[in-house]
N, C-alpha and C positions, 0 to 999 in steps of 0.2 A: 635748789635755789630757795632758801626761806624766807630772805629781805626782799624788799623792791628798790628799785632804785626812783629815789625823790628828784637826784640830781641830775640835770641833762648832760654839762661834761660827764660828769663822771660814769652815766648810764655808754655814753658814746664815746669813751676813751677807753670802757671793755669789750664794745662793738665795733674795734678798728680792725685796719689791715685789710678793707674792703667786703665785710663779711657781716657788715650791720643786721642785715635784713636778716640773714640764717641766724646769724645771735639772739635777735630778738624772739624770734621761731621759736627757737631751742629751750630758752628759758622762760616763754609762757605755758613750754610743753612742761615744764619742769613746774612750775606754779600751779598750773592745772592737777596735774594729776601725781606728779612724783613717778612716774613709770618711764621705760625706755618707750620713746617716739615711736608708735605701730608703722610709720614711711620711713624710718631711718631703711638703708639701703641697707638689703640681706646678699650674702652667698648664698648659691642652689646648692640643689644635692651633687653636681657635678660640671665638670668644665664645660659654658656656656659654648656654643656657635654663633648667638645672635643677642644681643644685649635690650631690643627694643621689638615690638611687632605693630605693624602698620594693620589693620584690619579691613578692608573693605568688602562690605556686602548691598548686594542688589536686590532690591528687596523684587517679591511679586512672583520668584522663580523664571529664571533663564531657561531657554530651555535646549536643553545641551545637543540634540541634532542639529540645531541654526548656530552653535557658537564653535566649539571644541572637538566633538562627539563625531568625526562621518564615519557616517556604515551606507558605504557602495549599494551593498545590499536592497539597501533602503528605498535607494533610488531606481534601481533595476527593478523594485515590485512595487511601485506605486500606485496607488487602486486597488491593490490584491486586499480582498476580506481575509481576515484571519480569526481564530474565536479567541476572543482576549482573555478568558478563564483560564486558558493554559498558562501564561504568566502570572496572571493576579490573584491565584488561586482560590479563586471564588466558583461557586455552583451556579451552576444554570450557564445556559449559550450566552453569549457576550460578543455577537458578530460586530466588526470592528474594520478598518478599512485603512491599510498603511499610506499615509501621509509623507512624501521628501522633503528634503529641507529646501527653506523658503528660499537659503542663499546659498550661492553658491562658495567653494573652499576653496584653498592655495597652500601646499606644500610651503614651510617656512623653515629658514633655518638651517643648520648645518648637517641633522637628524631628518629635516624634512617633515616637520610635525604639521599637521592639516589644521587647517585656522579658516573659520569661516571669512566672508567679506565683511561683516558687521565690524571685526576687528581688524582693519588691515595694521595701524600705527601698534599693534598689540603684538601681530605676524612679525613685526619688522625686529620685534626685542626677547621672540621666542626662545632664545638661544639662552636666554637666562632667567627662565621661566618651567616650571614642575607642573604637566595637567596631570591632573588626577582623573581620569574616564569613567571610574568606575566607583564614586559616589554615592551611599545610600543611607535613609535615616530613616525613622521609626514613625513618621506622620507624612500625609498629604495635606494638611489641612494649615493653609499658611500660618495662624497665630500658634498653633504646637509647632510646625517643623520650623520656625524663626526662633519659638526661644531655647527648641533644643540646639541650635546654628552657635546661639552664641552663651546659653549654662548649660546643655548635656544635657538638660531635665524635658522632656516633648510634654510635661503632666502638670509637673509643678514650678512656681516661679525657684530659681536657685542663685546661686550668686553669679554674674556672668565668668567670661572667659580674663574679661582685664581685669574685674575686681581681685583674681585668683591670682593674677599674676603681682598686682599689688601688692595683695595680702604675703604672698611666696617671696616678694623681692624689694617692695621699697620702692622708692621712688633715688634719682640722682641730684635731683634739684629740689630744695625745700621752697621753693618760691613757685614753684608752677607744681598742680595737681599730678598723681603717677600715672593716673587715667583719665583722659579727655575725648570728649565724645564730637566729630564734627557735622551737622546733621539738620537739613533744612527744616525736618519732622520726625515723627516717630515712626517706625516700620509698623509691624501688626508686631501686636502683644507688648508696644509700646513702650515704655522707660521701661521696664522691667529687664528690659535687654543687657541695659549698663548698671541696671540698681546692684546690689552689695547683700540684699536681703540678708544672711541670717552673719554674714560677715561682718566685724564692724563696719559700721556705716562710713569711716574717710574712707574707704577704698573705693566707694562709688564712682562712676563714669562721670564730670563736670561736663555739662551738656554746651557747647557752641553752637547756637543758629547764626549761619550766614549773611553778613550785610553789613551795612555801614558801620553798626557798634556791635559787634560778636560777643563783647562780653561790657552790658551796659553796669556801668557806675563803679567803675575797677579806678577810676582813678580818685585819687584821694580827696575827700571835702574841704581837709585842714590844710593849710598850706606850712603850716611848721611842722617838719617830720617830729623833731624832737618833742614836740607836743604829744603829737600822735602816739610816740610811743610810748610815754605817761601814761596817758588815756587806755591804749590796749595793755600796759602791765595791771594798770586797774584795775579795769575789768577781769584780768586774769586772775586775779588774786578773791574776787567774789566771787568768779564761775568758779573756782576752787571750794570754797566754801558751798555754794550751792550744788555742786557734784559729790561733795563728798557725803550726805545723805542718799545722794541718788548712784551709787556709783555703778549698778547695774544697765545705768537710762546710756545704749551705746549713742541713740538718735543724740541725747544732749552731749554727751562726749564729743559726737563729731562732730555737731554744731560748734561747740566750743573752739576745735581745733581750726573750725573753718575760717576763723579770722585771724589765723596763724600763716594759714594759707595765701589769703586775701590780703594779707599786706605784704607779702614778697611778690604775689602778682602783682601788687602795683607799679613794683620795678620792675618786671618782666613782660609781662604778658602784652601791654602795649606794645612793647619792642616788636613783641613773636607775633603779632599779626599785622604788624606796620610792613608791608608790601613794596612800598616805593622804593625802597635800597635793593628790592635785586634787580638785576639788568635785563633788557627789551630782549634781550636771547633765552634768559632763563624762563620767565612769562610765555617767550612764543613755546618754550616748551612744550606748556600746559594748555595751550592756548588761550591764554590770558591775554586780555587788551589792559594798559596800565589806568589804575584805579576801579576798577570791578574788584567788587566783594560778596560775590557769591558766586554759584555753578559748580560746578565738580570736580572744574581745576583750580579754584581756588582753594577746595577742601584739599586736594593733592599735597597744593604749593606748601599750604598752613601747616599738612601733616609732616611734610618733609622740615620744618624749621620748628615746630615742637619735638620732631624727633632728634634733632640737632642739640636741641635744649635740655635733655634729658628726662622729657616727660619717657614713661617705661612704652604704654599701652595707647595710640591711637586709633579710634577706631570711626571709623566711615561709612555715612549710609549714603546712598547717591538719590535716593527718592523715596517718600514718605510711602504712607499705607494707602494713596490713593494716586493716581497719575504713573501706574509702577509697571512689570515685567509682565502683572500678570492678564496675559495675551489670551484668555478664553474666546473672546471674539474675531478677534484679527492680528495676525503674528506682523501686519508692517509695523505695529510700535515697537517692536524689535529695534528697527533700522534707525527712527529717531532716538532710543534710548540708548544705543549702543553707538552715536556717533558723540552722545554727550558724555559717556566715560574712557572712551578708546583714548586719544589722545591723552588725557589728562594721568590714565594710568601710562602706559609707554612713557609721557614726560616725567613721572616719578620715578619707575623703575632707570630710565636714563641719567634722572639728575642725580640720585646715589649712588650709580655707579660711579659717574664724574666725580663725586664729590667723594669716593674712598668708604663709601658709608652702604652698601649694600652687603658686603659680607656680612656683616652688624647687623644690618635690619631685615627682619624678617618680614617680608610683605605676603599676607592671606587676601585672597578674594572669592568668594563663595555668594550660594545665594539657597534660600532655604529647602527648594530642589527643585527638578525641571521639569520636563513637559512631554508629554505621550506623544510619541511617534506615529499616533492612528488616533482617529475619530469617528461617530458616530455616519457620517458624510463622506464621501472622496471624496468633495470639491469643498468642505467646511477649510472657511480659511485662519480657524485657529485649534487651540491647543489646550489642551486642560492638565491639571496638578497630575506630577508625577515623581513619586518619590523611593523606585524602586533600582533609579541610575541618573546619576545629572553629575555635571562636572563642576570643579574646582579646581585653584590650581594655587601654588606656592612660587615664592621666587628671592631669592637672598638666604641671607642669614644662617646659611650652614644646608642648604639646599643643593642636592643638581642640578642645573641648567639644562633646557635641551631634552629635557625626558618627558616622555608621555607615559603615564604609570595607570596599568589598572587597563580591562577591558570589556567589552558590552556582548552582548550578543548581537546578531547580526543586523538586530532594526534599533539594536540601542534601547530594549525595553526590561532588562537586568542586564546585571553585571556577569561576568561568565570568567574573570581572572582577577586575581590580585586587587579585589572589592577593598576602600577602605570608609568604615564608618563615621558616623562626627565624632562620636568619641575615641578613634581612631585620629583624627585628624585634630583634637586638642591633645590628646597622649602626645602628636609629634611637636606641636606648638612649644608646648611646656620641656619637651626633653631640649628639643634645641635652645631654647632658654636658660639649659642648666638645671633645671626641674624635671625630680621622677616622681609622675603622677598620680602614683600608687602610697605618695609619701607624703605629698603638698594636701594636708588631710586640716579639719577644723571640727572640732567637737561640736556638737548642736542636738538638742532634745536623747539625749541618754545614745546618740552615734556618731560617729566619724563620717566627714561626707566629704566628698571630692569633687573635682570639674568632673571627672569622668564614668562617677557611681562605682561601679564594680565589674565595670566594658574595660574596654578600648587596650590597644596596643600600641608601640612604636614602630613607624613605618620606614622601616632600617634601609628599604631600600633605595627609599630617596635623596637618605642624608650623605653627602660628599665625603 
């Protein structure tokens, strides 16, 4: 596009046929830089199973003998000292005293999979649900095992998991962000989690806090569109001009592109968090009362109708880096933290199913690892970092149902079968997306770098 358009018919008589907003998109993209759009939608390396991934993680570390994880065992020797050096393979005695889980479990399902009580509304939809038992990553220390959760990197900050899918695929919808982040606060290790680091910068996570304006000042200042979009051709055609001495600055790039963004979300993005249109049956889903704007079903609700819209990558944190999972002192916060995601998840994984949209969407929940089965005390009533086995689990989007994959040994303190890593478990994300992870690669500082480094696998046996 070399000219601008002076004239408003005539700017909006080549922006018809209901496709204004994407037109305008397209040819500030054209203005700006002369290159194809980095969000135009890509093909993977191969036939997708799931078109979008819901993401949720719990921050603080879950701790997998109270949610997913029973070992009988566990409970038949409770009190028993054991020396913990023999697992954590560290020198010197390390007497330690096995701990059973806090709650009690229930067979679920048509397999019969053991579901703690914390999760009973989770139990009731196991049947379409992949645990993963046998969970392990390369830190305890929650600010490394959070950001290797979601970029593979436990050392250095790297692009996350939805920047990559981004980057690898595009967005569907030129008017809402490929990646949106829905998230009261930051977990530990903070925005780095959805930043884009050495990726260009649009592929970044668009951050939503929860509440009355999720996303403040989206709606337009001008009340004449047709003004408006004089105004951003304008501008486009100077940030032109001022990019083209800088055309290395990716930060100004994607600024530039952000107000490409920002005026198709103003016809959108209202819509996509305006609540009041679904029905008092969908809400009790989630356990929604009508007119709440926060909690962890309304992130649910939100993700399920961004994923409707074609954003690629949702992802979910359920509690910040303080008020969280993680239970050193006393395992009941278990009980209230796991009453305020149960429902909210069960009503997502249900409402996709209804709605013909769970084979498509790949829903993850993970948390950055779990929690030792012994402590220093037999009557200590909590639980310290442990990242040697903790569960995870998948459900949709080109998954089995119904399977429990992976196994512990008998107090649940390693993995002892079919162990799978985090970068194991982004290997399978990206394959079911159509992406081979060994391929989805970006040059940076004289190497090629990937979500997965030079790990991970695909975990063939889960996929249906």
């Amino acid at each position: 596009m070399n000219t601008l358009h002076t004239n408003r018919r005539e700017f909006l008589s080549q922006a018809s046929g209901g496709f204004g907003a994407v037109a305008l998109a397209g040819m500030l993209s054209d203005i700006v830089s002369g290159a194809e759009d980095p969000l135009k939608a890509k093909q993977g390396h191969h036939l997708p199973k799931a078109e979008r991934v819901i993401f949720l993680f719990s921050t603080g570390g879950v701790s997998h003998i109270d949610s997913f994880n029973y070992r009988p065992q566990l409970v038949a020797d409770h009190g028993k000292s054991i020396t913990a050096s023999r697992w954590l393979n560290k020198s010197g005695e390390f007497k330690r005293f096995l701990i059973k889980p806090r709650y009690g479990f229930k067979q679920y399902g048509q397999n019969g999979a053991w579901v703690s009580e914390l999760f009973p509304q989770l139990g009731s939809v196991i049947d379409d649900v992949c645990v993963l038992n046998a969970m392990h990553c390369d830190s305890d220390g929650h600010d490394k095992a959070t950001l290797a959760a979601h970029t593979g990197s436990a050392q250095f900050a790297r692009p996350s998991a939805g920047s990559w899918v981004s980057y690898g695929l595009g967005t569907v919808n030129q008017n809402l962000p490929s990646f949106m982040v829905l998230a009261p606060a930051a977990p530990y290790a903070g925005a780095q989690i959805w930043g884009s680091d050495f990726l260009p910068a649009c592929h970044q996570g668009t951050h939503v806090v929860p509440g009355k304006e999720p996303l403040p000042n989206v709606r337009p200042q001008i009340g004449d569109e047709g003004l408006q979009q004089l105004e951003l051709a304008l501008r486009a055609k100077l940030n032109k001009a001022h990019l083209s001495q800088r055309a290395s600055d990716q930060t100004l790039d994607a600024r530039i592109r952000s107000f490409e963004t920002a005026f198709g979300m103003q016809r959108e993005a209202p819509e996509a968090f305006d609540l009041s249109t679904e029905t008092d049956a969908t809400l009790d889903l989630y356990g929604l009362q009508p007119g709440v704007t926060q909690g962890f079903g309304w992130q649910c609700l939100v993700a399920r109708r961004l994923a409707e819209r074609g954003v690629r990558f949702v992802q979910l944190i359920d509690v910040g880096s303080s008020n969280n999972w993680d239970s050193h002192g006393n395992m009941a916060d278990h009980a209230r933290l796991a009453k305020a995601i149960d429902k909210p998840i069960a009503g997502l994984l249900t409402d996709l199913k209804q709605r013909g949209m769970l084979e498509s969407t790949l829903v993850v929940w993970t948390t950055e690892f779990g929690r030792t089965p012994f402590n220093q005390k037999a009557d200590h009533p909590g639980r310290e970092h442990h990242n040697l086995c903790f569960s995870s689990w998948m459900a949709g989007g080109g998954v089995k149902g119904g399977l429990v994959f992976g196994e512990s040994d008998e107090y649940g303190i390693r993995t002892s079968a079919d162990a799978v890593h985090t970068h194991d478990l982004h290997a399978t994300m990206l394959h079911l997306l159509g992406i081979d992870h060994k391929r989805l690669t970006y040059r940076h500082a004289g190497r090629d770098f990937r979500l997965t480094d030079v790990h991970g696998r695909v975990v063939d046996e889960i996929i249906a």
